[in-house]
C-alpha positions as CSV (number, residue, x, y, z in Angstrom):
1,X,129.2,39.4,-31.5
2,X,131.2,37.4,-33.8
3,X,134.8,37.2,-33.0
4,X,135.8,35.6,-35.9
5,X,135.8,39.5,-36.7
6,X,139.2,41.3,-36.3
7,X,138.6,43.7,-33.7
8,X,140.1,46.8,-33.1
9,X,138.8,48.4,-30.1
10,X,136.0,47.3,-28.0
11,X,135.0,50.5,-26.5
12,X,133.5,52.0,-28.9
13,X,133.2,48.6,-30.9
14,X,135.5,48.5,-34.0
15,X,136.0,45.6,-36.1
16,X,136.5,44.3,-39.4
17,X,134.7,42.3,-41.8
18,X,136.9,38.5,-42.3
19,X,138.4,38.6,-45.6
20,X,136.3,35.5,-46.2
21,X,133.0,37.0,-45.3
22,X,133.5,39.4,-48.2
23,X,133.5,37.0,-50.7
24,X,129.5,36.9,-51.0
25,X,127.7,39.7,-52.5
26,X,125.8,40.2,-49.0
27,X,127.3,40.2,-46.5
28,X,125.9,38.9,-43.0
29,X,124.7,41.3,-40.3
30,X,126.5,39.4,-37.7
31,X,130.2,40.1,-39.7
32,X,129.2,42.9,-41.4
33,X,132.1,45.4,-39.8
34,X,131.6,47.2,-36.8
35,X,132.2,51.2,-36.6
36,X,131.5,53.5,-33.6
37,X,132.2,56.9,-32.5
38,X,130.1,56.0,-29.1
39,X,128.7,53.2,-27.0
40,X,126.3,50.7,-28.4
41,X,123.2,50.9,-26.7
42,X,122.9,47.9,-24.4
43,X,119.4,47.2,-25.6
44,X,117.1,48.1,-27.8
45,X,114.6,51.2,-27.6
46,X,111.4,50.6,-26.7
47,X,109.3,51.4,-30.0
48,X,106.2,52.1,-28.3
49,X,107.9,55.4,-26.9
50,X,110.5,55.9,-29.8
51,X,109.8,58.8,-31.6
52,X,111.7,60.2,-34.8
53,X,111.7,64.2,-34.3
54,X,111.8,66.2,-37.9
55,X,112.6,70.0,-36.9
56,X,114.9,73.1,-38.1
57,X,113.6,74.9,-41.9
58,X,110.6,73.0,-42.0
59,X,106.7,74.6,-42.4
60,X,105.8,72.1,-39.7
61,X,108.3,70.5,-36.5
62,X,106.6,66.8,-36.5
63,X,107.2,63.7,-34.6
64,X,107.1,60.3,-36.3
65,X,106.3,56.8,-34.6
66,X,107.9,53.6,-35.7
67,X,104.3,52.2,-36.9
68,X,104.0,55.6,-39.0
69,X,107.2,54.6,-40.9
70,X,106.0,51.0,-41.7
71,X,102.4,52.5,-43.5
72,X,104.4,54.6,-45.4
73,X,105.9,53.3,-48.9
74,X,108.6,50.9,-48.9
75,X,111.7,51.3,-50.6
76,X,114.3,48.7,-50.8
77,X,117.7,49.7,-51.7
78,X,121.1,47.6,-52.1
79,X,123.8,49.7,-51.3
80,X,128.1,48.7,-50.4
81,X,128.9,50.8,-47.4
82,X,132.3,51.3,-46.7
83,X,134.6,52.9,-43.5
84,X,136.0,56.2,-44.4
85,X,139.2,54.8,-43.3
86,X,139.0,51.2,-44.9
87,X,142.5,49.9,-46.1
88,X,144.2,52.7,-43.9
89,X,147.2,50.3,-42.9
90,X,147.7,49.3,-46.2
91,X,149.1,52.9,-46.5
92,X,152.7,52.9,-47.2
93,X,152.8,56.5,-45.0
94,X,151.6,55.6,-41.4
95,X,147.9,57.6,-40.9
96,X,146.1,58.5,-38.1
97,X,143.1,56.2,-36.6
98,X,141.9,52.4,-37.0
99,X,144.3,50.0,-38.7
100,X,141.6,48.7,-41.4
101,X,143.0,46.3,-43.8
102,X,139.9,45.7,-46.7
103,X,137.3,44.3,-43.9
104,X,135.6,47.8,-43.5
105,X,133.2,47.2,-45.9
106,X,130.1,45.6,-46.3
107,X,127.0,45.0,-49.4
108,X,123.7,44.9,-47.9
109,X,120.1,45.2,-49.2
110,X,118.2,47.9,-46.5
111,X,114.7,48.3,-46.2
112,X,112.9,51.3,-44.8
113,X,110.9,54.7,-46.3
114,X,112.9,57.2,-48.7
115,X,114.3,60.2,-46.8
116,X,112.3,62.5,-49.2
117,X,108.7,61.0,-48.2
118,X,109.5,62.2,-44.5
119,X,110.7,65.4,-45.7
120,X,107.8,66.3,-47.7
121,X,105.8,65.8,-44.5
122,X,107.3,68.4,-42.6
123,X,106.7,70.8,-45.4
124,X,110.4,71.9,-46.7
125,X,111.4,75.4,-46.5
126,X,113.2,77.6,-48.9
127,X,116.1,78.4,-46.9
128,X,116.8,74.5,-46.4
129,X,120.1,73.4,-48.1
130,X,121.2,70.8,-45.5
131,X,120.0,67.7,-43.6
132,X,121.1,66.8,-40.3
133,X,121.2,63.3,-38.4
134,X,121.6,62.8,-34.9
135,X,121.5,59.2,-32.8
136,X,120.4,58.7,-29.4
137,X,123.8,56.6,-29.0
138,X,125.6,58.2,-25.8
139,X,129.2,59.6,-26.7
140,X,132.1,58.6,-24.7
141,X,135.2,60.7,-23.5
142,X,135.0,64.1,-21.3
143,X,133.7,66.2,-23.8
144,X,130.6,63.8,-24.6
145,X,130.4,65.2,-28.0
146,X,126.9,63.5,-29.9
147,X,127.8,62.3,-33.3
148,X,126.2,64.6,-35.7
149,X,126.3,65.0,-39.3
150,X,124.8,66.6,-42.7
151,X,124.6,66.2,-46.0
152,X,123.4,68.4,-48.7
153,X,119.5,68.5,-49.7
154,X,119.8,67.3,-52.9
155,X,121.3,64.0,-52.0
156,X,119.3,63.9,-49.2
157,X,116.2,63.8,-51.2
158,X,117.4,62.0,-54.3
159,X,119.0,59.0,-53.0
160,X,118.3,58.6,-49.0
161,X,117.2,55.5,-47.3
162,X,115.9,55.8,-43.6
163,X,116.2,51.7,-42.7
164,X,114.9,50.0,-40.5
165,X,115.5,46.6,-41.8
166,X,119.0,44.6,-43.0
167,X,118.9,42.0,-45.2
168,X,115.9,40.8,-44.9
169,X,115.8,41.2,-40.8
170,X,114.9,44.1,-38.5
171,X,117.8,46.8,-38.5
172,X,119.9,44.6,-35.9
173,X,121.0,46.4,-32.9
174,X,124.6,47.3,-33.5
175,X,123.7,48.6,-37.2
176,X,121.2,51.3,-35.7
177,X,118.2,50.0,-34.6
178,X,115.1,50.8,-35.1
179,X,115.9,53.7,-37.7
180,X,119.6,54.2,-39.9
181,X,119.9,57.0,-42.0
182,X,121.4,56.0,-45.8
183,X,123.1,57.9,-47.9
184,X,123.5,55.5,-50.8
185,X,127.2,55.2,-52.1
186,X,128.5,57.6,-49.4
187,X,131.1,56.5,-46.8
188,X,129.5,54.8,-43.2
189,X,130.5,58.0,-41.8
190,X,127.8,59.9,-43.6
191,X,125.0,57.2,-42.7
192,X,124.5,57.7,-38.8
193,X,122.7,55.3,-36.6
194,X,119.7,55.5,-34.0
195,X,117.9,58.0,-35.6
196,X,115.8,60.1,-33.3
197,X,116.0,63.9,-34.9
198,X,116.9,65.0,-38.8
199,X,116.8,68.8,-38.4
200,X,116.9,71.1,-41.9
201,X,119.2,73.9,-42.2
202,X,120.5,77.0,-43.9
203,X,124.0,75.9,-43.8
204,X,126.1,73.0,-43.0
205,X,125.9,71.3,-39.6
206,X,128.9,72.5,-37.5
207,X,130.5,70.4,-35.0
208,X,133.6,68.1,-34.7
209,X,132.4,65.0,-36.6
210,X,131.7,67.8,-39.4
211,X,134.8,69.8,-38.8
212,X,137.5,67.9,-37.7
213,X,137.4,64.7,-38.8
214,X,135.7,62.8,-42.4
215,X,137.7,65.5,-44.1
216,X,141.0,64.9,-46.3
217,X,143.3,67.1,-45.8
218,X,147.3,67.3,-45.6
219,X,149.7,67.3,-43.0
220,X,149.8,71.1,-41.7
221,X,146.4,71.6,-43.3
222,X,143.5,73.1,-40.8
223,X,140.7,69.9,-40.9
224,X,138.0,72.5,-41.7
225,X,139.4,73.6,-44.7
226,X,139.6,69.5,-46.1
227,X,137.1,68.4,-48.5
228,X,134.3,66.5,-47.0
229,X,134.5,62.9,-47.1
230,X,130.8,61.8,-49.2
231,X,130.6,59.9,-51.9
232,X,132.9,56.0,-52.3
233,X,136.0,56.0,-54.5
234,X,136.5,53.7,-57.3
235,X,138.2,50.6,-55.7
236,X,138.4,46.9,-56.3
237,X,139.6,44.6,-53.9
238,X,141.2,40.9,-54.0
239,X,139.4,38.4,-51.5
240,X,140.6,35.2,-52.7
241,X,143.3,33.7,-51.8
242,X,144.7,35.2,-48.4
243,X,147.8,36.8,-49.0
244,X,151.0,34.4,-48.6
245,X,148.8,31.4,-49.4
246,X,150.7,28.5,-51.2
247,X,149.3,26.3,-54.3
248,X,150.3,23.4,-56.2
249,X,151.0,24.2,-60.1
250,X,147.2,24.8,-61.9
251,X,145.0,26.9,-62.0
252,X,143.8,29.2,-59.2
253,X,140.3,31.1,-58.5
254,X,141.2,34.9,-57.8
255,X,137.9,36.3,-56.3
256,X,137.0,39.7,-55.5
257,X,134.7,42.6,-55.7
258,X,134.5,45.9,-56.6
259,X,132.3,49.4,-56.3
260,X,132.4,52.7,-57.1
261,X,129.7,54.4,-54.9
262,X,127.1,56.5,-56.6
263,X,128.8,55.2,-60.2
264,X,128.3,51.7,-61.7
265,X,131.7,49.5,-61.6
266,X,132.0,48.5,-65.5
267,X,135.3,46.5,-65.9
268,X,137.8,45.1,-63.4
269,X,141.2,43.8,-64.7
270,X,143.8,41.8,-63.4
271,X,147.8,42.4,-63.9
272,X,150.2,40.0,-62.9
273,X,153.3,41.7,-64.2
274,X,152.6,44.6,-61.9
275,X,150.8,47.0,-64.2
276,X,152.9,45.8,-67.6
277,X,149.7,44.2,-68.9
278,X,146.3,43.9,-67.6
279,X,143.6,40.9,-68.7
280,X,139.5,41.6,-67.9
281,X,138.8,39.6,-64.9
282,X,134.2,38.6,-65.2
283,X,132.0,40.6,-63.5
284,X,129.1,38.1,-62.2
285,X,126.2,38.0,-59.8
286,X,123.9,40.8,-59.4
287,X,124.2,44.0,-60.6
288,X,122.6,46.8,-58.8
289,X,122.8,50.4,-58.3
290,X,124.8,51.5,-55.2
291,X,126.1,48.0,-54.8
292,X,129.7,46.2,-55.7
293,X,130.3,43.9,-58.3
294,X,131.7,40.2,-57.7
295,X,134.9,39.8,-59.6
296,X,136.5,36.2,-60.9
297,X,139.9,35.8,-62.7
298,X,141.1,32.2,-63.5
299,X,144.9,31.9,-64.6
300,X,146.8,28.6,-65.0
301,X,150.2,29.1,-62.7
302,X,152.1,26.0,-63.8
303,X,155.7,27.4,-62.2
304,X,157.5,27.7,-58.9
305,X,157.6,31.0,-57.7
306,X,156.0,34.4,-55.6
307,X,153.4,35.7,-57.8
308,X,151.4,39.0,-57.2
309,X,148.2,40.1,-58.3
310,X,147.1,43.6,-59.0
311,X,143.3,44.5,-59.9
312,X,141.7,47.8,-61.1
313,X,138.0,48.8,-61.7
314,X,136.9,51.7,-64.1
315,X,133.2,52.6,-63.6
316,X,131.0,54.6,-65.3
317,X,132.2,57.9,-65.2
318,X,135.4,56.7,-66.5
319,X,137.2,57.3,-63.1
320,X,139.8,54.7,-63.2
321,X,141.3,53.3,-60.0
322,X,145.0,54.8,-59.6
323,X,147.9,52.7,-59.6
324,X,148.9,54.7,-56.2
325,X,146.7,55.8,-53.3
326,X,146.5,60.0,-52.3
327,X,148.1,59.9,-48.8
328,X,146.4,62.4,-46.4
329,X,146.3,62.7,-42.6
330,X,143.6,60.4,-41.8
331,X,144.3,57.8,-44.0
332,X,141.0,58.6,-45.9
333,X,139.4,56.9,-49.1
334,X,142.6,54.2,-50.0
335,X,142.4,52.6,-53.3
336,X,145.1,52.5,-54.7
337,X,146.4,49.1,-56.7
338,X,149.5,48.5,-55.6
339,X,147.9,48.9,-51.8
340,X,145.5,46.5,-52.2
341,X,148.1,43.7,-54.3
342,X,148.8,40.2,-52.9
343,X,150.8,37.8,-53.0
344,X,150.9,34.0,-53.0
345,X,153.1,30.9,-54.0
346,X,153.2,28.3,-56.0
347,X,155.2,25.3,-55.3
């Protein structure tokens, strides 16, 4: 593990991605930010008795090896994933769970077979609406509730990515090895790791991780009735320079990046008279589907002072990154501007 990583807890393993780290459009497996609802596995599975189980409204239950997943077609997908609960502490109103500043989040391109190609082995029935994950990771506490979850069909079998490999390596370990299922531009909460059974079904998977929690809802609002957390929010976020860093009068690099889930990021801007005025800030590197943008603004500070930076994306569905985030009881989906500001001197 790296511990240049701001961890959390270590049992289960939460950490962030360095602010640094973040500041290349992939980011490294080794600080690419830790989440867990249960134990790592201590070693890997042995792949010669690994065996992916496809069950529930299906014409035919079916088991998978790991060597019938590499003769199937490759896809190869970049997609950002981000924490349900990144930038929670940069809430003005304390909210419940992990205090993520902007490190839970991470760009990586994933290898593996599309979701739909498994699927269609099985044989789909009509009464399937859902798609269920579960890991063979071992849950902790007295209740040793397994970390299930579903999404819908259709986004199971338009955009779906079962990985087994992370930038360029085999899926490492703590990121789900041997198989990760990949809902592109949905939330880390909706992509679970150590894939051993996807099971169809009529309705949506019902269980605490479904229920209870990766919902949004308000203060003396029952969790089941809370939206369910899916697809990533419009954000941009500033990683260059740390916050309170100091400069000499001239110009200074702001860097950051930007993404907008299942949409495409198509401007970022840059106000440094706290939403007065706003100047473009340029997009560069590549641009791909799923994946964040790398942002650059260059700006001549020539006196004394405290200066802050605000930055806003827009992407293509026009959604444009509020000025304030929604506050709700989990601290869910942050982006708002002001949150994510910084500061920095020049003397």
């Amino acid at each position: 593990m790296d511990e240049t990583m701001r961890v959390m807890t270590e049992t289960p393993r939460n950490a962030e991605t360095p602010r640094r780290s973040l500041q290349s459009w992939i980011t490294a497996n080794a600080v690419f930010f830790d989440r867990n609802q249960a134990e790592i596995p201590k070693s890997p599975v042995d792949l010669d008795t690994w065996r992916l189980a496809i069950d529930g409204k299906v014409n035919t239950a079916i088991e998978l090896d790991f060597n019938t997943l590499l003769d199937m077609p490759k896809a190869i997908a970049a997609n950002t994933m981000e924490c349900s609960g990144n930038s929670r502490s940069l809430l003005q109103q304390k909210a419940s769970g992990n205090p993520w500043t902007i490190g839970g989040v991470g760009n990586g391109v994933w290898g593996g077979v599309w979701l739909r190609d498994v699927l269609n082995k099985a044989g789909i029935t009509a009464s399937a609406r859902h798609v269920a994950f579960e890991g063979f990771d071992k849950p902790l506490g007295k209740a040793q509730i397994q970390f299930i979850r579903s999404i819908p069909l259709e986004k199971a079998m338009s955009s779906t990515l079962l990985a087994y490999e992370m930038n360029g390596e085999p899926l490492p370990l703590k990121h789900g090895f041997p198989l990760r299922g990949l809902a592109l531009g949905w939330t880390g909460a909706n992509c679970v790791k150590w894939l051993r059974r996807i099971t169809l079904l009529e309705h949506p998977y019902e269980g605490f991780f479904m229920d209870k929690v990766y919902r949004v809802f308000a203060k003396d609002q029952a969790p089941e009735t809370g939206e369910v957390v899916t697809g990533l929010k419009c954000k941009s976020i500033i990683t260059q320079p740390e916050r309170d860093a100091v400069f000499l009068p001239g110009e200074v690099t702001i860097l950051g990046a930007a993404y907008a889930g299942e949409q495409d990021v198509v401007t970022v801007e840059v106000s440094l008279d706290d939403g007065a005025t706003w100047q473009p800030a340029e997009l560069f590197g590549p641009h791909e589907p799923y994946a964040w943008r790398q942002w650059q603004f260059v700006h001549s500070f020539d006196n004394p002072g405290t200066y802050t930076v605000l930055s806003r994306a827009t992407d293509s569905s026009g959604r444009i990154q509020p000025m304030q985030a929604d506050w709700n009881k989990l601290g869910y989906g942050n982006n708002g501007v002001r949150e994510h500001s910084i500061s920095f001197r020049i003397e």
